[in-house]
N, C-alpha and C positions, 0 to 999 in steps of 0.2 A: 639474486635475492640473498638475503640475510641470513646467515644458521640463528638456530634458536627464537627468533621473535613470532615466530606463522605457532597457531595452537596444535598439538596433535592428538585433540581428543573429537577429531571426526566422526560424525557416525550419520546414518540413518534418519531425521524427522521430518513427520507429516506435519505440513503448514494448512491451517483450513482458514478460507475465506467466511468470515462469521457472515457475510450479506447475501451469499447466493452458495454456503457449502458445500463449495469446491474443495477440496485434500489434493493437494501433489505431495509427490516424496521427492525429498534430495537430501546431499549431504551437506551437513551445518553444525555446529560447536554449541548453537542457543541451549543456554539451561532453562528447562521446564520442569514444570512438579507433576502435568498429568500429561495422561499417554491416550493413545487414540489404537484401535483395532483396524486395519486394513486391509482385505481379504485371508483376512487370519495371523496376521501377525502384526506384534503389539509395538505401536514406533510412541517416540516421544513427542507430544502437540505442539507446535507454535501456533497461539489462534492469529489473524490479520482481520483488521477492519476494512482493508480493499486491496484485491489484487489484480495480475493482469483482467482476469476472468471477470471483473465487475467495473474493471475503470473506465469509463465517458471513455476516455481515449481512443482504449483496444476494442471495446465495444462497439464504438458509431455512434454510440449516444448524446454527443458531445451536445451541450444547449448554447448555442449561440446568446453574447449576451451585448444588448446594445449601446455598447461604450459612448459611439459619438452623441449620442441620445442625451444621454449621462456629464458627457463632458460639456454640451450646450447647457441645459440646465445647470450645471458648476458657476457657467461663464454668467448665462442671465442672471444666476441671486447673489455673484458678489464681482457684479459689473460697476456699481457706484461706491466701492470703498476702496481708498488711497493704498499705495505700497508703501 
């Protein structure tokens, strides 16, 4: 690796999933303005709009969606105009 290009202002923040208000802690550089209390002690927020803890994915949740369904309908409404 490189000297000098990696940041070394490491520290401590709590990332909270805003959809199901999970908080894990790790280390990370993100600047934030507010701070989060975690069994007592005060770390810096990153909020997230989705993490492992709520994605389709890792969840199970995943919605099947029916493409060929979709791509027939494409083919029948512009099956009569030229290329």
């Amino acid at each position: 690796m490189k000297k000098g290009i990696h940041p070394e202002n490491y520290r401590l923040v709590a990332f909270k999933d805003m959809s199901n208000d999970t908080v894990f802690i790790t280390r990370s550089c993100a600047t934030t303005k507010e701070t989060l209390e975690v069994e007592g002690v005060e770390y810096p927020v990153v909020k997230l709009e989705i993490s492992n803890t709520s994605h389709p994915f890792y969840t199970g949740k995943v919605k099947l969606v029916d493409t060929a369904g979709r791509v027939d309908q494409f083919y029948q409404r512009y099956k009569n105009r030229k290329k």
